[in-house]
C-alpha positions in Angstrom: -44.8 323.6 156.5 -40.7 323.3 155.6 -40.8 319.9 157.6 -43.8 318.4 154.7 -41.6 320.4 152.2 -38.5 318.5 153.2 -40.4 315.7 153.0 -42.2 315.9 149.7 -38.6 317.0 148.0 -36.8 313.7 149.9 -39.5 311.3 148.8 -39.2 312.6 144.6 -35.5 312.2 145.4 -36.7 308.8 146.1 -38.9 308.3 142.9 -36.0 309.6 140.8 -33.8 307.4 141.9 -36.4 304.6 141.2 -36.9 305.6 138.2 -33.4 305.5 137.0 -33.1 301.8 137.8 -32.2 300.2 134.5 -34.3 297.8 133.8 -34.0 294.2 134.2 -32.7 295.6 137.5 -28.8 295.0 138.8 -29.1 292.1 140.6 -31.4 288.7 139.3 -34.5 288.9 141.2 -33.5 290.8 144.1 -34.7 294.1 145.5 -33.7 296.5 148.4 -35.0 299.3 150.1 -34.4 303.5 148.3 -33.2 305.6 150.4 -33.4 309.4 149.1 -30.1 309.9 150.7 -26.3 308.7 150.9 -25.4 307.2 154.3 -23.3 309.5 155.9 -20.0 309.3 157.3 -18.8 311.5 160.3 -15.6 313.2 158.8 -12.9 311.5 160.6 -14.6 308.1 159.7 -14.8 309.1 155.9 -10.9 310.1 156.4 -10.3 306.5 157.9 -11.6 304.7 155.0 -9.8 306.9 152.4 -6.9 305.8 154.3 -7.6 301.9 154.7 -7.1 301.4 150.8 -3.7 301.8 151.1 -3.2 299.9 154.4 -4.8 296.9 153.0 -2.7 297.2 149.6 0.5 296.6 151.6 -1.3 293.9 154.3 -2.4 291.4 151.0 0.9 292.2 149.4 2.6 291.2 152.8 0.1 287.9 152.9 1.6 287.2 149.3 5.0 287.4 150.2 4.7 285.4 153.5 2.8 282.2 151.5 5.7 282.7 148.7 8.3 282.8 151.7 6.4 279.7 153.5 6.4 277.7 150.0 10.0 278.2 149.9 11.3 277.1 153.0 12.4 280.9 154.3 9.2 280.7 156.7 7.6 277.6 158.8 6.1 275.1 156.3 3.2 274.9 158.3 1.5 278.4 157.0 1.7 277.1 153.5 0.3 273.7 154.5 -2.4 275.6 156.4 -3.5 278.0 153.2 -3.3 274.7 151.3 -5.6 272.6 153.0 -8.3 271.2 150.9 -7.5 272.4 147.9 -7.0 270.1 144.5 -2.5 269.2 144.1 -2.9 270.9 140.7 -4.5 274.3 142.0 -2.1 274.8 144.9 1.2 274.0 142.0 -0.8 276.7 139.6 -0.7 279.3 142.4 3.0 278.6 143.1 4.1 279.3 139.8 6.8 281.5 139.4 5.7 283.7 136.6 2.8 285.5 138.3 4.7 284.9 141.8 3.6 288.8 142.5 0.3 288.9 141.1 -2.0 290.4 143.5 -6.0 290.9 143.6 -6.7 295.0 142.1 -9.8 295.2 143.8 -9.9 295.2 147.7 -13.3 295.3 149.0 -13.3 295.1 153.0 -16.8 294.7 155.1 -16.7 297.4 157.4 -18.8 297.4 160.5 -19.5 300.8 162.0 -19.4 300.1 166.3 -19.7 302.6 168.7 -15.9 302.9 168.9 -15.5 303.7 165.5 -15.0 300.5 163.2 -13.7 296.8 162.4 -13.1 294.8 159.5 -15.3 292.2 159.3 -13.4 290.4 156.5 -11.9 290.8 153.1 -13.3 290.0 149.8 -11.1 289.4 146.8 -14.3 288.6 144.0 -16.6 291.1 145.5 -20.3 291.2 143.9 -21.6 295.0 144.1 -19.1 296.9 141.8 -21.3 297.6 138.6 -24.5 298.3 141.6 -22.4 300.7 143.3 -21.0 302.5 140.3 -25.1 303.0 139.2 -25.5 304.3 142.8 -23.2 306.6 142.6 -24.3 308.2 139.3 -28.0 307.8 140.2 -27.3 309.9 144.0 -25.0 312.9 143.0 -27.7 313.3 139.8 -30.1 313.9 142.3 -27.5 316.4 144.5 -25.7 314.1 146.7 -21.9 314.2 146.9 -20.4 310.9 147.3 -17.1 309.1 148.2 -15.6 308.1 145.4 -17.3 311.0 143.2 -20.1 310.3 140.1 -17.7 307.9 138.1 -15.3 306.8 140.7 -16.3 303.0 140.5 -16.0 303.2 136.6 -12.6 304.9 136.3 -11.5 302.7 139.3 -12.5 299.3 137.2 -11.3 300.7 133.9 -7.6 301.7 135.4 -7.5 297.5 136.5 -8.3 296.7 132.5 -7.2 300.2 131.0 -7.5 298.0 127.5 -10.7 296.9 128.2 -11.3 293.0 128.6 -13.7 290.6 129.1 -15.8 289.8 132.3 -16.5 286.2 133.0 -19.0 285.3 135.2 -20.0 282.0 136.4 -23.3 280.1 137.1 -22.9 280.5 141.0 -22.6 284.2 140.8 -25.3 284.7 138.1 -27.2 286.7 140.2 -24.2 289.7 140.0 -24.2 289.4 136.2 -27.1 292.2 135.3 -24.9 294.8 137.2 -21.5 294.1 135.5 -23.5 294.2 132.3 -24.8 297.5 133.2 -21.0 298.2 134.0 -19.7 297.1 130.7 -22.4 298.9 128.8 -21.2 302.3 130.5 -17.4 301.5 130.4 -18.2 301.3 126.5 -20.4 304.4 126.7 -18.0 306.5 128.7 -14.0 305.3 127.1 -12.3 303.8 123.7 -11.7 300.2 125.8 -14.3 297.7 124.7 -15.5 295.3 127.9 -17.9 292.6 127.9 -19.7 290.2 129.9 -19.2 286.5 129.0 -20.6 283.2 130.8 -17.1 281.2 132.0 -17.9 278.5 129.5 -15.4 276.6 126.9 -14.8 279.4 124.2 -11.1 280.4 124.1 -11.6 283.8 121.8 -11.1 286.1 125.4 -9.5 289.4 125.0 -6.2 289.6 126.1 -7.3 291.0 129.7 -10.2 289.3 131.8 -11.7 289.9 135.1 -12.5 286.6 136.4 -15.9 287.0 138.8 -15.9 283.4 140.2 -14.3 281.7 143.3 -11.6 279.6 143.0 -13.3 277.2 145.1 -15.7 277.0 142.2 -13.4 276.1 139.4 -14.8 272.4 139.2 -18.2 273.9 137.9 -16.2 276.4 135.3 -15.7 275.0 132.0 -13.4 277.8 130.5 -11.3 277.1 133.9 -8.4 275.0 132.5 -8.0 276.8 129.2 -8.1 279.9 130.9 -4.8 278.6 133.5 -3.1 277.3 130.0 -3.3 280.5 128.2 -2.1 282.4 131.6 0.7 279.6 131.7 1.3 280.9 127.8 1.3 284.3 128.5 -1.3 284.7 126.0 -3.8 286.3 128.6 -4.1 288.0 131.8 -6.5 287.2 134.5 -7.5 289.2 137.5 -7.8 288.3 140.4 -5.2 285.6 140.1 -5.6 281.9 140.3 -4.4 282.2 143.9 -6.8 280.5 146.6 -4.3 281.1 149.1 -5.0 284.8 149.0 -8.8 284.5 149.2 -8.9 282.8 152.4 -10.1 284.7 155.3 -7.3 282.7 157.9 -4.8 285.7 157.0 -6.8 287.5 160.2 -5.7 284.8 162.6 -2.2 284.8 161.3 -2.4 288.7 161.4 -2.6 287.8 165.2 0.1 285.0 165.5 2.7 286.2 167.9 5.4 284.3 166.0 4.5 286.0 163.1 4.7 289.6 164.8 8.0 290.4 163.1 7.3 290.0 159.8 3.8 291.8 159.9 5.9 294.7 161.4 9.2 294.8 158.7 6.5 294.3 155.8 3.6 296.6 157.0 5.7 299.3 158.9 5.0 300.5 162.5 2.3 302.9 161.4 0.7 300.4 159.5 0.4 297.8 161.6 -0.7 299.5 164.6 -3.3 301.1 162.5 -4.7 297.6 161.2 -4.6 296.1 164.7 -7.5 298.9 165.9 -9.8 297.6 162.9 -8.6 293.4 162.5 -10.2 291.5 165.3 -8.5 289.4 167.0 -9.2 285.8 165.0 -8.3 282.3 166.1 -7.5 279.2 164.2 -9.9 276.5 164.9 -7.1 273.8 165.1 -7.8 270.9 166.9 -3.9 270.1 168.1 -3.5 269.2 171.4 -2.1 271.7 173.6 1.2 271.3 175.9 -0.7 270.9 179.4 1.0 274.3 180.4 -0.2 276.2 177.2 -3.6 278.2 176.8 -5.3 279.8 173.8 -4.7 283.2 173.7 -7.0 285.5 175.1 -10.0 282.7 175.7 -7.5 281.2 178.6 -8.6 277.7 177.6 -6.7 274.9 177.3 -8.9 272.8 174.4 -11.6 274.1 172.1 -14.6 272.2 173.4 -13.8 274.3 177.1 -15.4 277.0 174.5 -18.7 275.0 174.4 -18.8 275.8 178.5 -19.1 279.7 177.8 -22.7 280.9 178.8 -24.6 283.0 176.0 -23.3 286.3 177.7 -19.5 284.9 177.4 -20.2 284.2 173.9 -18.9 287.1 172.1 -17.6 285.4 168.9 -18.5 284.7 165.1 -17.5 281.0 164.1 -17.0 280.6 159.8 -15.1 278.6 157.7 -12.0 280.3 156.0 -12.3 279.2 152.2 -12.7 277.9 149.3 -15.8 276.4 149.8 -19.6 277.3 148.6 -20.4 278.2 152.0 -17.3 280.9 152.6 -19.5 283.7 151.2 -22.7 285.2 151.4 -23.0 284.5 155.3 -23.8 280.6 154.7 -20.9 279.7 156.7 -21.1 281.9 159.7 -22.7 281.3 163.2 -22.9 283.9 165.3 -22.4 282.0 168.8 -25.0 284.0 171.1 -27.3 283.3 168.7 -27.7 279.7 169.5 -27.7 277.5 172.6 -25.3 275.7 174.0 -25.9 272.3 172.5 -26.1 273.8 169.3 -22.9 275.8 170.0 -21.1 272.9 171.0 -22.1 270.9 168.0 -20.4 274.0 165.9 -17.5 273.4 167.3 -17.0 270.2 167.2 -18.1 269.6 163.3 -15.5 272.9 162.9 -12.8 271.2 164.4 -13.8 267.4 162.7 -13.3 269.9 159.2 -9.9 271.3 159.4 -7.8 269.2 157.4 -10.2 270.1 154.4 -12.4 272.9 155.9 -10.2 274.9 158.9 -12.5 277.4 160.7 -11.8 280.6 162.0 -13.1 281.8 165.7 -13.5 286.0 165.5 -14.4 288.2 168.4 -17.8 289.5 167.6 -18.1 293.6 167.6 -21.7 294.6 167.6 -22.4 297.3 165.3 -24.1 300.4 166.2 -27.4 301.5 165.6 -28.2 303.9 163.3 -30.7 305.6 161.1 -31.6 306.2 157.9 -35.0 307.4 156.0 -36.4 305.8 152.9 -39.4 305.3 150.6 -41.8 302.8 150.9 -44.1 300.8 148.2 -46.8 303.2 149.3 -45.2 306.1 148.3 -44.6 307.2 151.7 -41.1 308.2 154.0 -39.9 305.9 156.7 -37.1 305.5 158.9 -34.9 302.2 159.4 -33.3 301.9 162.5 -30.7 299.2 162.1 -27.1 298.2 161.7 -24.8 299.3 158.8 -22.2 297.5 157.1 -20.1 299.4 154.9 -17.8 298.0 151.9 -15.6 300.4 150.2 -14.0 299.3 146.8 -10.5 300.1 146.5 -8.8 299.6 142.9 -5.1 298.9 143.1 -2.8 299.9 140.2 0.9 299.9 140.8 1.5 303.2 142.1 -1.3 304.3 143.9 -4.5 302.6 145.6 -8.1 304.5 145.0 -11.1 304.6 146.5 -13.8 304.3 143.5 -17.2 304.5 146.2 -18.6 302.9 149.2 -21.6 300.7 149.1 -23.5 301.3 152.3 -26.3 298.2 153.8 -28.7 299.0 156.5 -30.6 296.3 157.8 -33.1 296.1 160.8 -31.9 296.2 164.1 -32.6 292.2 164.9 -29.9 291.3 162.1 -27.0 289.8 163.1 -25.7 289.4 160.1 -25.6 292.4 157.4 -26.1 291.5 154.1 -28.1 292.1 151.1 -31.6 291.6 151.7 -35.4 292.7 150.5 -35.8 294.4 154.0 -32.2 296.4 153.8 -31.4 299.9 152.5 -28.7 300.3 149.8 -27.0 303.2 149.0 -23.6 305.3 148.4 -21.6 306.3 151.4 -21.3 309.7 151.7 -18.9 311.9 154.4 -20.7 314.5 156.1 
């Protein structure tokens, strides 16, 4: 009798939650899974991602100083070069400009994978879509009882301290789909504080508020119209913008030159012993997909190969490893530009490698061990009305907002897809919802 009890109360948790969705939805014609629960986080895990905000503060601060130091001649040339590559002359001078030489992202959104060992860092996300979703998940779960990391109105105090005037949002055509949930965000930024936001389509007006969030890649400039006004009237000092104009920072090679044994100094003066040691449990180990010839006495690093295309050799069970390209292009987000290499045979595998290596002068491509995530479970409600369990994989994206003293977690958006994914990512068969430590 308390089991069907539990279960009655769990599924009108459910319906409550469904309920509150605003309508229109958050995201344009997508749909997910309700759970009637926060995914929980074993304590010490919780503990470690209240942590991480802080450690990846100082690691992107350190990846801004070294392409600064690179640019300047007081490091190799060739990581500037290499953070360069493919990107328009006038973009790359923009970025080097002195008078926002420190300006850094202020949101931090890593994709956590939960493993059997604890976690890794899947990758980092400068322009992260999700912020206005979580923020309604968080208020929709603790008004149904839950307690959540990051508390009711974490992710909206978090955003507001990055614009504490307010400012406008601009979103462009290729992330349309994330513009119902930062309107939902503005609309309860304006409800909840003096600061006036709004949500504005990146197009050619130039009457912006003094302070705007820009919610677009950089590789997508070319299809922005309000682009090059918007880099003047930075230039002018007439606006902020954040995240910066900086494609350097958004490229996901910084986890293979994490790993550069040259580089091992510098991580460790920048990011302190405790620090680094801390980031090397969670960073895998990452490899640049540069097609240089070797010295006929050298290897790659842990793969004990002396050319790439030894790789395509590796039988399925060898083939432990993630292949994606770094940046600024329309396939460096949203999974479109990662192979998982078990996943495919090994003509197919060898063809991914060799149009990887055929890209790096405009394209470089990044070789990541692959950490499987663990399996886990977690109920919700299904279109019948009834209470199911998914067993799948979780991947776990916490939203840090950095001001200049302190880093804080605003909330955790947890997504739990079934078992056969390899890759996690939004979809009509996953369940989102708020992280929560047990």
């Amino acid at each position: 009798m308390s089991h069907l009890s539990s279960d009655q109360e769990a599924i009108q948790r459910a319906n409550r939650i469904r309920v509150a969705l605003p309508e229109g939805g958050l995201f344009h014609e997508k749909s997910w899974r309700i759970s009637p629960d926060p995914f929980h986080l074993p304590s010490p895990i919780a503990e470690e991602i209240e942590k991480l905000g802080y450690r990846l503060t100082l690691f992107v601060k350190a990846c801004n100083l070294l392409y600064r130091l690179s640019c300047d001649g007081r490091r190799p040339s060739w990581i500037a070069e290499l953070l360069d590559r493919g990107k328009p002359p006038e973009l790359i001078a923009y970025q080097r400009e002195r008078a926002f030489a420190n300006e850094l992202p202020r949101v931090i959104r890593p994709d956590v994978i939960l493993t059997e060992d604890g976690y890794i860092i899947a990758e980092l996300d400068n322009v992260p879509g999700g912020i206005g979703l979580t923020a309604w998940l968080n208020e929709a779960y603790t008004n149904v009882g839950s307690q959540v990391l990051g508390g009711i109105h974490g992710m909206l105090e978090g955003f507001r301290s990055i614009l504490p005037e307010g400012g406008d949002i601009l979103v462009s055509q290729e992330a349309a789909t994330y513009r119902p949930e930062m309107e939902w965000l503005s609309r309860r930024l304006n409800d909840t504080g003096d600061q006036y936001f709004r949500v504005l389509t990146a197009d050619l007006r130039k009457d912006w508020q003094p302070h705007v969030y820009r919610f677009f890649e950089n590789f997508d400039l070319k299809n922005v119209p309000a682009a090059e006004a918007l880099k003047a009237q930075v230039l002018a000092g007439k606006i902020s913008v954040t995240p910066p104009f900086k494609p350097a920072l958004e490229e996901k090679l910084w986890f293979a030159l994490f790993w550069v044994r040259p580089l091992e100094a510098f991580w460790l003066r920048e990011l302190g012993e405790r620090t680094l040691r801390a980031l090397r449990k969670v960073i895998p180990y990452t490899w640049i997909v540069d097609p240089t010839p070797l010295p006929a006495h050298a290897v790659l690093p842990h793969l004990e190969i002396q050319n790439w295309m030894e790789l395509a050799q590796f039988s399925q069970k060898q083939r432990d490893f993630i292949l994606k390209v770094s940046g600024f292009s329309e396939r460096a987000w949203g999974s479109r530009g990662v192979i998982v290499a078990r996943d495919i045979s090994q003509q197919q595998w060898a063809a991914a490698l060799q149009a990887a290596l055929a890209e790096f002068s405009v394209h470089p491509w990044l070789l990541q061990k692959f950490h499987k995530g663990r399996l886990v479970e977690q109920t919700y409600i299904e279109a019948d009305g009834t209470l199911q369990i998914l067993r799948g994989r979780v991947r776990l994206c916490p939203y840090y907002f950095v001001q200049e003293s302190q880093t804080i977690l605003g909330g955790a958006l947890a997504t739990i897809v079934p078992a056969d994914k390899k890759l996690i990512h939004g979809m009509s068969t996953a369940i989102l919802t708020p992280a929560a430590a047990i």
